[in-house]
Structure formats: C-alpha cells, structure tokens
C-alpha positions as CSV (number, residue, x, y, z in Angstrom):
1,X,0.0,0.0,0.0
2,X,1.2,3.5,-0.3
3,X,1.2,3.8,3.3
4,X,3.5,1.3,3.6
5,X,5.9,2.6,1.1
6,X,5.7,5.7,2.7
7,X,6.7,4.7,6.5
8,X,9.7,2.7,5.3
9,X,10.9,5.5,3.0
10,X,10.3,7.6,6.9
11,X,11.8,5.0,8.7
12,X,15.4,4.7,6.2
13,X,15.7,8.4,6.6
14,X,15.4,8.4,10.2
15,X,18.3,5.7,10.3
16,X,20.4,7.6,7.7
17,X,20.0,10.6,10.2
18,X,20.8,9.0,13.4
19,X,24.1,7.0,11.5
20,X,25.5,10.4,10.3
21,X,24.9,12.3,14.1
22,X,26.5,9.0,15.6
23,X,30.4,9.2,16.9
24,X,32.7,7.0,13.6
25,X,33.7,3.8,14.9
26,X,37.9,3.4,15.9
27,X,39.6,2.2,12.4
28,X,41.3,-1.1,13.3
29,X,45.0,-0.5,14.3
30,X,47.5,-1.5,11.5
31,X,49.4,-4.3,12.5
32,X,53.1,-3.5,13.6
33,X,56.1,-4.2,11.6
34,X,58.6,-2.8,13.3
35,X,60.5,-5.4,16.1
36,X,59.4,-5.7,19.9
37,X,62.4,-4.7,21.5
38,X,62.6,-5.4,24.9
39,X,64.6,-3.3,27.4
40,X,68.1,-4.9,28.8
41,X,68.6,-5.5,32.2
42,X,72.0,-4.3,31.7
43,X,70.6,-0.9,30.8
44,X,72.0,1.6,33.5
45,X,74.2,-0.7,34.9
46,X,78.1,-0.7,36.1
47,X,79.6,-4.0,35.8
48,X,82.8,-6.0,36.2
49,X,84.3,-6.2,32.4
50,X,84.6,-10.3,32.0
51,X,88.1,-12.4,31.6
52,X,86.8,-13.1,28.3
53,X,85.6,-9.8,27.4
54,X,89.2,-8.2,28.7
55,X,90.8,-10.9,26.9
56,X,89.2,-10.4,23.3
57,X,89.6,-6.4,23.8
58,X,93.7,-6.6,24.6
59,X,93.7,-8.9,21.5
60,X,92.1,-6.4,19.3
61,X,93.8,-3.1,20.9
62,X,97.3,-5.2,20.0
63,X,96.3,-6.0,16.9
64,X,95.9,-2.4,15.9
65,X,98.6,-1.1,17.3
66,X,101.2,-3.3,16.0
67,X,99.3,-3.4,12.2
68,X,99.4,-1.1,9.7
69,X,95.6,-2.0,9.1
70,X,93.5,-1.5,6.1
71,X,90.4,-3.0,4.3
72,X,90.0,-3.6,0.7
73,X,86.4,-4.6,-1.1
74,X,84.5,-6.6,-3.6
75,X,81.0,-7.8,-5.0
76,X,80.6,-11.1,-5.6
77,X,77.5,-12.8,-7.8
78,X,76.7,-15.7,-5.9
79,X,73.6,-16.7,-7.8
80,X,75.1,-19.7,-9.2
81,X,76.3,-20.8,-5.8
82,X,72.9,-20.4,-3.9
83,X,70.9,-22.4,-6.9
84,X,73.2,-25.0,-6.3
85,X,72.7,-25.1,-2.4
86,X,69.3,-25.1,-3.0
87,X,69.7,-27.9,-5.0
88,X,71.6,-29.8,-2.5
89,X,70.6,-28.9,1.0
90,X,68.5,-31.6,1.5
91,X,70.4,-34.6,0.3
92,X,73.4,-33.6,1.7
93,X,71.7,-33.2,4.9
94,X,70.8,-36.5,4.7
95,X,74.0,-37.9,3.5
96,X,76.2,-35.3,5.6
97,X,74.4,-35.2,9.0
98,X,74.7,-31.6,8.8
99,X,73.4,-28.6,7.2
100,X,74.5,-26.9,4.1
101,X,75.0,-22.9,4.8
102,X,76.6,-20.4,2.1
103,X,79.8,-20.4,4.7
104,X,81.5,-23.5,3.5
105,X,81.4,-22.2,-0.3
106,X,83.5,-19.4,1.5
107,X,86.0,-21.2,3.5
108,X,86.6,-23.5,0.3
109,X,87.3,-20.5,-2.3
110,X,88.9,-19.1,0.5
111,X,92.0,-21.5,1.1
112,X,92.1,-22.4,-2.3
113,X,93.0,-18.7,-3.4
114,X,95.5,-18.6,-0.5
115,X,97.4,-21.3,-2.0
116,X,97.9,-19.2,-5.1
117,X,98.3,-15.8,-2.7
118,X,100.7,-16.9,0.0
119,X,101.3,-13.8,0.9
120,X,97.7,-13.4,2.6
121,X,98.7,-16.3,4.3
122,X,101.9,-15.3,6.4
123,X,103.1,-14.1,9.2
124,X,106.1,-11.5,10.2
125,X,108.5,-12.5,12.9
126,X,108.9,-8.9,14.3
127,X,111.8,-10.2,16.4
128,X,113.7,-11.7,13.6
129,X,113.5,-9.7,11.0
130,X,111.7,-12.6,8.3
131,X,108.1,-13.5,7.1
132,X,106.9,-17.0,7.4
133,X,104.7,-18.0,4.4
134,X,102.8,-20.5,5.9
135,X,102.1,-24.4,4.0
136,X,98.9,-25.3,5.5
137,X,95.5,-22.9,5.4
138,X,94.7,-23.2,9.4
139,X,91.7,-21.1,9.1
140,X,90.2,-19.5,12.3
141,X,85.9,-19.2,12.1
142,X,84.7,-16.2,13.9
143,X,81.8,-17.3,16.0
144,X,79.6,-15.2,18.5
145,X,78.2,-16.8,21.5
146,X,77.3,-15.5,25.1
147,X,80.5,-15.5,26.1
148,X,81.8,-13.1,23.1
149,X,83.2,-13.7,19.9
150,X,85.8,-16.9,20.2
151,X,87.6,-17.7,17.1
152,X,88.7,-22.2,16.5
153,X,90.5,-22.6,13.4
154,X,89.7,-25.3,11.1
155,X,93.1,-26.7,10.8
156,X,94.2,-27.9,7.4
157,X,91.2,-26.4,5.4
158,X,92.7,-26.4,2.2
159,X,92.8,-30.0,2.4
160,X,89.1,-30.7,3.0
161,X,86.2,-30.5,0.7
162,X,82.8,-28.8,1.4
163,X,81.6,-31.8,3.8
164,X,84.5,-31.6,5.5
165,X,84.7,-27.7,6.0
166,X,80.6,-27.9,6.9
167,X,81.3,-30.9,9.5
168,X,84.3,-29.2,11.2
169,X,82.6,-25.7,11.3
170,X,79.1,-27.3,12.8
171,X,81.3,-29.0,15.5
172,X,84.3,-26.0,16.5
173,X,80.6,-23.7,16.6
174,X,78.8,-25.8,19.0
175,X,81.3,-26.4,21.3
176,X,81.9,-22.1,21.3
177,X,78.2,-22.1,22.3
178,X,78.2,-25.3,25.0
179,X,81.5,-24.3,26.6
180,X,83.6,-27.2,25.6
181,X,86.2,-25.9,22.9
182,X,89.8,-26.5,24.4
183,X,92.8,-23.8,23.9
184,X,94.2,-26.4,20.9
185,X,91.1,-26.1,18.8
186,X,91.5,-21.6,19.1
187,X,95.2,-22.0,18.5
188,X,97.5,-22.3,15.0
189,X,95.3,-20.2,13.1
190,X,97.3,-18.4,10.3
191,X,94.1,-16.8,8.3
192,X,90.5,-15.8,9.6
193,X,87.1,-15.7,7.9
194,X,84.3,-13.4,10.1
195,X,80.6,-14.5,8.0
196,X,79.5,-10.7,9.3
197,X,76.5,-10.7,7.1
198,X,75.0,-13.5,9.5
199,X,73.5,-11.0,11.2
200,X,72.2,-8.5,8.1
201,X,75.8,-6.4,7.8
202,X,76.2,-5.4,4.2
203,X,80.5,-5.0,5.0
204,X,82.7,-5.0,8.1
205,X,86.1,-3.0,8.2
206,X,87.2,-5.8,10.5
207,X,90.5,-6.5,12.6
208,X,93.0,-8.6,11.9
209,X,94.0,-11.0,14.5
210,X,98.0,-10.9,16.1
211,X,100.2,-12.9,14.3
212,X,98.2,-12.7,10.8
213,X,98.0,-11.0,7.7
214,X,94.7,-10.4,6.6
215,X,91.6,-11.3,7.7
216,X,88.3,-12.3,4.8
217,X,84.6,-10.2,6.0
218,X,81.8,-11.9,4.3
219,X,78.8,-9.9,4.1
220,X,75.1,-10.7,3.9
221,X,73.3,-12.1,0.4
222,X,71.1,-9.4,-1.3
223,X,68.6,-9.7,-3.9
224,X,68.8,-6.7,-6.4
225,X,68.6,-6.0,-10.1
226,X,72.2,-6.3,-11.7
227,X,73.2,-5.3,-14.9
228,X,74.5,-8.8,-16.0
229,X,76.2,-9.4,-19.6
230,X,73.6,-12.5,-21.0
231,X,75.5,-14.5,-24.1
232,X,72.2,-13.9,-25.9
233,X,70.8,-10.7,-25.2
234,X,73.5,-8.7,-24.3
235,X,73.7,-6.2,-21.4
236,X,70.8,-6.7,-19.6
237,X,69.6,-6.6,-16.0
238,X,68.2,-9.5,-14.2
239,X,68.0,-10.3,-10.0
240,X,70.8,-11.9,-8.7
241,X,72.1,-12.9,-5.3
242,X,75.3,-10.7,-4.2
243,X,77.1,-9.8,-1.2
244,X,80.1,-7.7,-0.4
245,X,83.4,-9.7,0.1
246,X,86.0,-7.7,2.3
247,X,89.2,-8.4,3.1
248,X,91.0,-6.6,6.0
249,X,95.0,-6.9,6.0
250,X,98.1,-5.8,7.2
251,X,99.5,-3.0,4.9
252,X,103.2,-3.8,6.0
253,X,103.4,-7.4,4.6
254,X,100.6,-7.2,1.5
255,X,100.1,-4.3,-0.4
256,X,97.1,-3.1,-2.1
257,X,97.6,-5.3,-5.2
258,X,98.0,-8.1,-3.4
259,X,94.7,-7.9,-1.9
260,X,92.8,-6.7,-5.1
261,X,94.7,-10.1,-6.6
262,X,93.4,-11.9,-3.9
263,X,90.1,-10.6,-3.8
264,X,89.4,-11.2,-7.1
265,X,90.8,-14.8,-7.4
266,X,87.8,-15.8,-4.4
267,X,85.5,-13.4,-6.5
268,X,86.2,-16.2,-10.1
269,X,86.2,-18.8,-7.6
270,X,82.8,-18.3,-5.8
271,X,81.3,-16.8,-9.6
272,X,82.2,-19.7,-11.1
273,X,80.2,-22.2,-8.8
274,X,82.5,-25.3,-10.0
275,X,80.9,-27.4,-6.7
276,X,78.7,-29.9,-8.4
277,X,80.8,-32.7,-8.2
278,X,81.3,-31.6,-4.7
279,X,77.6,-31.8,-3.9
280,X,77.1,-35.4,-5.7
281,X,74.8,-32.9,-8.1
C-alpha cells in the first residue's frame, strides 16, 4: 500500500540521520612491523668487564697497534652458488648429518686462493727480521656466543672438501656455544674468515687477528637487479644474489695489489660455482 511505502521511506531516513549524528567507529590499528624490543637488564648498569671480554679487547687493541691495518672490497655474484645449495641442501643433509649454509662455499674458495696468494697467508717475525709463508690454510671461524666472539680454526682447510669444512665448522661452533672448545682447537690459526653478514651487515672493516695478515669479512646475500652481460641478449639486468666480500690486512706485509689479486681470485672462484661434483649434483 502506499502507506506502507511511505513509512519505510520515513523509517530509512530516520536511520540515515541517526548513522551520520553517531560518533565514527575506531579504524582497526595496522598491525606492527617494526621489532618488539625489549629493554636490557644491563641498561644503567656498572659491571665488572669479563676475563673473556678483557681478553678479546687486549687482543684487538694489540692487533691495531702493531698493524698497519686497512680494508680492501669486492662484489661477488653468488647466484650460481645459492641455486646449487638449493639444490643440495636436503640430500646432503641426509648424507652429511649436517646442514648446508653459504659459509663452506666461502671457507673452500677461501684457502684455495690462498694457495695461489701466499702472501695473505703469512706471518712476520717482528723479532727476527723474516716472514713466514705458511704451507697449511689453518683457518680461524669467527663465532659469537654468550660468552663473546671466540675464534677455533679449522686446521688444514685447504685440504678438505665442502663436507669436511661444513662438518668441522658445525662442531668448532657448538662447542663455542656449549663451553667445551679447548685452547688447541683456538690456537695455529694463520688466516681468519668473520661470516658478518649472518646478522644483516652489508661489510665490516674488521680486525686482523695478532700474528696474521689479513683477515676475509663476508657480508650478507642481497637480492637486487644487476646489470649482467647474458650471451644472448646482451647487457641486460636480471635479479641476482650478491654480497660484499672484504678483506682486512696488514698494509706492511701485502700491499694493495696483493689484496685486489686476492680478492678477485675468491671473487672467479665463488662466480664460477664449479661445486657440483662436490655436492654429488
């Protein structure tokens, strides 16, 4: 009836009017990216510096007092090298008993460039007068834990393949972190590789250790467009994964070149991605 059609065109007016007089209801808050950080008990707080702590700062002070320190840099395309770990992790998990991380791919191109670079890979006898190019790649893993950043070398390293380097690494790590490595297995390193990027640094100008020359900063994997030179089309730019490769050394024993020359032999190394056979791929 029109009566009817009348009261409900009365009745939606009347609620229009009363929705646009009431308060707007709270927009939902967005949802937080940013981290929860919670506050440190050791903010505001003098304490005791540690043995350890003491210990790993007198190292480092000596260090730079006694160097002529610098730090030389590179990119590296390590596309090739992830696809293949990709490829691999899980089988060689399986056949390994361990995991397959990047850091292995380092310590291998690592002490195989040394060989060719012994100068990286020496030591000067201040005492003596002489330089001792060392015949084994003893190389010392930078590892934080609780206690601060402790340092076991893999000894022989140029000698093992990537399951070997993964195995040692996973075992000189966790006994860092469970308080069992022993003064022998932080002792006779003559080289030093610091996987900085673990925890999102791009580069590190780091220190190199007493009684070293040079000391290798890998940096974290980025995904970004790269111009790339592609056999078929040319110049061209494509995503790739790269990081920043540093090296840190002492400026009285290696000189500039010798780093680039260095640098750049691990750069072909880890580029080229020659680990298939490695990887049973």
């Amino acid at each position: 009836r029109k009566q009817d059609v009348l009261a409900a065109a009365e009745a939606a007016k009347a609620a229009a009017e009363a929705a646009a007089s009431a308060p707007a209801a709270p927009a939902p808050a967005a949802a937080s990216k940013a981290p929860k950080l919670e506050t440190s008990p050791l903010r505001g707080q003098t304490v005791k510096m540690t043995r350890m702590r003491k210990v790993i700062g007198d190292n480092m002070m000596k260090a730079l007092h006694e160097q002529a320190q610098l730090t030389t840099v590179v990119e590296v395309d390590i596309t090739k090298l992830m696809r293949l770990r990709n490829q691999a992790k899980e089988s060689f998990a399986a056949r390994e008993g361990v995991k397959l991380s990047p850091m292995p791919f380092f310590v291998k191109a690592a002490a195989q460039a040394l060989k060719a670079h012994p100068v990286i890979n020496a030591r000067i006898n201040e005492g003596e007068g002489t330089i001792t190019y060392f015949d084994t790649e003893n190389i010392g893993i930078a590892v934080d834990s609780e206690r601060g950043l402790m340092t076991p070398v893999i000894k022989g390293a140029g000698d093992l393949n990537i399951a070997g380097i993964s195995k040692k690494t996973a075992e000189l790590a966790a006994a860092v972190r469970a308080s069992k490595i022993t003064p022998d297995d932080l002792a006779g390193g003559t080289f030093t590789i610091s996987n900085t990027g673990s925890r999102g640094a791009l580069f590190d100008t780091i220190i190199v250790p007493p009684n070293q020359a040079a000391i290798l900063g890998i940096g974290a994997t980025v995904r970004r467009p790269v111009v790339i030179n592609h056999p078929d089309l040319g110049e061209t730019i494509a995503v790739r994964d790269m990081a920043y490769v540093a090296l840190s050394y002492d400026h009285r024993l290696v000189d500039g070149a010798d780093a680039a020359r260095y640098l750049t032999a691990v750069k072909a190394i880890l580029e080229a991605g020659e680990f298939e056979v490695e990887l049973g791929l």
